[in-house]
Structure formats: structure tokens, C-alpha cells
C-alpha positions, -999 to 999 in steps of 0.1 A, spaced: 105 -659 773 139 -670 769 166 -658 739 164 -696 724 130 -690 715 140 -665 684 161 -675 658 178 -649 640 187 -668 611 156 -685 604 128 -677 575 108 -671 597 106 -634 606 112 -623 638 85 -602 650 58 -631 638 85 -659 660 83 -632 694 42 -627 685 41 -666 682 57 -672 713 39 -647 736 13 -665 719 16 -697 733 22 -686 768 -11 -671 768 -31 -697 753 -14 -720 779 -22 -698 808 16 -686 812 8 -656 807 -29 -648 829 -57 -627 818 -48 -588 828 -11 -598 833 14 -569 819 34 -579 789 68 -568 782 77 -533 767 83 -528 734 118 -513 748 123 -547 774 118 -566 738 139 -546 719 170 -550 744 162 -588 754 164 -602 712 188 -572 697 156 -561 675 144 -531 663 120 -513 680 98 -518 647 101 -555 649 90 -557 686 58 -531 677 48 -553 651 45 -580 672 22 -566 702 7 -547 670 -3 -581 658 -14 -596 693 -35 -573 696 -52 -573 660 -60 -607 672 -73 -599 703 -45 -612 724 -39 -583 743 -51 -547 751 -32 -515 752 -36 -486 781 -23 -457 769 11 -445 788 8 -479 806 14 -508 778 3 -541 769 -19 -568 786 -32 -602 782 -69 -601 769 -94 -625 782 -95 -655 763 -118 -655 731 -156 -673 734 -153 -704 712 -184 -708 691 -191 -741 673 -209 -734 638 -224 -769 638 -243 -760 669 -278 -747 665 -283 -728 698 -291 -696 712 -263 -669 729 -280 -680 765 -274 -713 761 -238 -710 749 -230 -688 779 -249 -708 804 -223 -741 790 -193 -718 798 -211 -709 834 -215 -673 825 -243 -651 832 -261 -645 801 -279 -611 798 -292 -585 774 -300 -547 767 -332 -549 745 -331 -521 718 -360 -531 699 -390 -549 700 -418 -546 674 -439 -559 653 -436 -548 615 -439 -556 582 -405 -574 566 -384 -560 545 -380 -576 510 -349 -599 520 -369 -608 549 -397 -617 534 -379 -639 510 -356 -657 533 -392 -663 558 -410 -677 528 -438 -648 538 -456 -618 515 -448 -585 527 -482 -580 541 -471 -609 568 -464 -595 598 -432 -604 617 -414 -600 652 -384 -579 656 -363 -581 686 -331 -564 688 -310 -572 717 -274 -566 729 -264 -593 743 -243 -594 779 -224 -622 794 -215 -615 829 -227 -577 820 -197 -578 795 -216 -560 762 -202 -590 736 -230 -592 707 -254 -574 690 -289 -595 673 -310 -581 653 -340 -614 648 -368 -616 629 -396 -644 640 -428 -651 614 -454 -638 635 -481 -667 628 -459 -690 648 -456 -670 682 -485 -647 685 -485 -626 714 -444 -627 717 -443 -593 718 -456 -589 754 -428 -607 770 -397 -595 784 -363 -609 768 -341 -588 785 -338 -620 812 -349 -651 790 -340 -670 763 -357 -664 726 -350 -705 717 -362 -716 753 -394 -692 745 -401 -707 715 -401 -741 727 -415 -733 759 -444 -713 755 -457 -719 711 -444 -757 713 -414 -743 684 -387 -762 680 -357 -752 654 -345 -782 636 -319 -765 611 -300 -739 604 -280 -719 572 -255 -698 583 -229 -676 570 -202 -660 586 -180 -630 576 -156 -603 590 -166 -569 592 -158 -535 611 -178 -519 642 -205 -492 628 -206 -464 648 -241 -479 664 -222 -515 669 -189 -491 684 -217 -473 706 -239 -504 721 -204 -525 723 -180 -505 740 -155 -503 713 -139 -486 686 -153 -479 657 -134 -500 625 -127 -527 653 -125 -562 642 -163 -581 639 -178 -613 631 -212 -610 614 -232 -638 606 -265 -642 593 -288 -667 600 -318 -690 586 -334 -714 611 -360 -736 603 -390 -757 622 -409 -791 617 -398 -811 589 -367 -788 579 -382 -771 549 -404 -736 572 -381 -711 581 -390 -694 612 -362 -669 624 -336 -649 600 -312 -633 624 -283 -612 618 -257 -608 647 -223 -587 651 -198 -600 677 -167 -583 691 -142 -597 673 -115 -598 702 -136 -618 722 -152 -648 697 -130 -674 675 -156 -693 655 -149 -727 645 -158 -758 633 -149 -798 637 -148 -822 614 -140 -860 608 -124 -875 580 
């Protein structure tokens, strides 16, 4: 980082130009994964700022998930955030297999029961139905990153609760063994903060930044909902996103 890269007499305030800027060199691999960042001090005496100014700015990186602190040692470069495509209806093992990562998981639950009322209603079921609950952190390369918590009508994979998903795929299950494929999905997204049980399963703090989105897939002609998950992902390791044409 060079002194042209701030201008004091810009808008622009000068912790967001230093956060922008330490920014970009880790986006473009500049700055790698783990690497030390300077000191608040080092930032302080490079651009004349106040130590405020250069605070805010790691303050901010790391709200984003940017960096990491160590107490007594200081900042470092985060690994980079998971993209994950909202127009993409698959499951957390294929994602992680496309980024050649090891997907794995830590099964909590796994159960059948009767739905709740919101269940019921998004599953198009009576609450005598039964359905399959599996609750599952979720691992890529044994790094805890999700927690899903999915709910499967039980008349279209009876007998799912014998297997094992703490090594296969739910979608790959479906389709493989009860010849269910998901053709459509609604999905919302929203930010949230780590429960005390998401702080516990996840490794992190609890009030840290999450994604939570919940999820209606459908089967056949579009119209049968089959699965209404709900899943909670560290929010300084996923960016969601989407792309679209004009």
C-alpha cells in the first residue's frame, strides 16, 4: 500500500479509502490467506491518521469477513468467502464438490415426526403426515460452515431414515435411490446472528454475522413440494449472489 492510495482531501472518508484498498489486495490475491496485515499503529504512522480512523478500517474488514483478529497478535487475511449462486438449485455437497472441497457433515438429528404447522403448510401435508427430519452440520474440508435443518414428506422416500448422511448427499439420495428429482425451488434469504446452538456447532461467536435462508423445493411437474429446509451459514465465509442479463 502506497501513500497515493489515500486522499486526504477527498469525500471519501479515509478509513472506508484504506479498508477499500486492503480490500482489493486481498480479493486479488496481494494480500494471501493467513498473511499478517499492518498494525493499526504501522497505519496510523504510514497516512498521518488517527488511530480511530485506522481501527475503523480493520474494524470494518473484519465485519466483512476480510480478516481475523488474534488477540495480542493482530490482523489477518481471512479465507476467501464461498460464492453461492441463488439461481442454482443444488445441494451443499455438490457445491463443495464444484469448488474441489471435501464435503462432510456432523448429523444432529434424524427422525421421523409429525410437522409442525408451518411445515405442514409449506409441504401441502395434514399434520397427521409424517415427515423426515435431518439436521446436519455441514463440513467442507472438516471446516464446520452450515447448519440445515430439512424436512422431506415421508410418502416420497420411505425408509430414508435408515441411511447414513453423515458421508452422502440428501439430493443424490433422492434421485438415486426413490427416483426424486427437485425441479424448483422458492428461496428467501436474510441476515441474522449466531444463536448460542449455531455459536456452539459453528465454532463462532455468538451475535456473529449469518445468512439464513429458507427453502421450498419442489418435484414432478413443479407444483408438489417435497423438502422445506432452513439453513444458517457463517457469515464470514459465504457471499450469496445472483446474475442476471438485461
Amino acid at each position: 500500500m502506497s501513500d497515493s492510495e489515500v486522499d486526504k482531501d477527498s469525500p471519501v472518508p479515509l478509513y472506508y479509502q484504506i479498508k477499500e484498498s486492503l480490500k482489493e489486495k486481498i480479493e486479488s490475491g496481494t494480500l494471501e490467506p493467513h498473511e499478517k496485515l499492518p498494525s493499526e499503529r504501522d497505519l496510523e504512522n504510514r497516512y498521518g491518521i488517527s488511530r480511530m480512523t485506522a481501527r475503523r478500517a480493520l474494524t470494518e474488514l473484519e465485519s466483512e469477513g476480510y480478516v481475523y483478529r488474534e488477540q495480542g497478535k493482530g490482523s489477518y487475511v481471512a479465507e476467501p468467502k464461498l460464492r453461492q449462486a441463488l439461481l442454482e438449485l443444488t445441494g451443499f455437497s455438490e457445491d463443495m464438490r464444484s469448488r474441489r472441497l471435501n464435503p462432510g457433515a456432523k448429523v444432529l438429528e434424524k427422525k421421523l415426526v409429525a410437522p409442525e404447522e408451518e411445515t405442514a403448510r409449506k409441504l401441502k401435508i395434514s399434520g397427521e403426515d409424517q415427515i423426515f427430519l435431518l439436521q446436519r452440520v455441514r463440513l467442507a474440508e472438516s471446516e464446520p460452515l452450515a447448519i440445515e435443518t430439512t424436512h422431506l414428506r415421508y410418502d416420497f422416500c420411505k425408509g430414508i431414515e435408515e441411511m447414513d448422511f453423515s458421508d452422502r448427499s440428501l439430493y443424490s439420495t433422492l434421485r438415486q435411490e426413490f427416483n426424486v428429482s427437485l425441479t424448483r425451488a422458492e428461496q428467501s434469504v436474510e441476515a441474522t446472528l449466531a444463536t448460542e446452538f449455531e455459536s456452539n456447532h459453528l465454532g463462532i461467536e455468538e451475535g456473529a454475522p449469518m445468512l439464513t435462508t429458507e427453502r421450498t423445493s419442489f418435484t414432478g411437474d413443479g407444483d408438489t413440494p417435497i423438502e422445506y429446509a432452513r439453513s444458517t451459514y457463517r457469515g464470514d465465509r459465504y457471499k450469496l449472489f445472483v446474475e442476471m442479463e438485461g
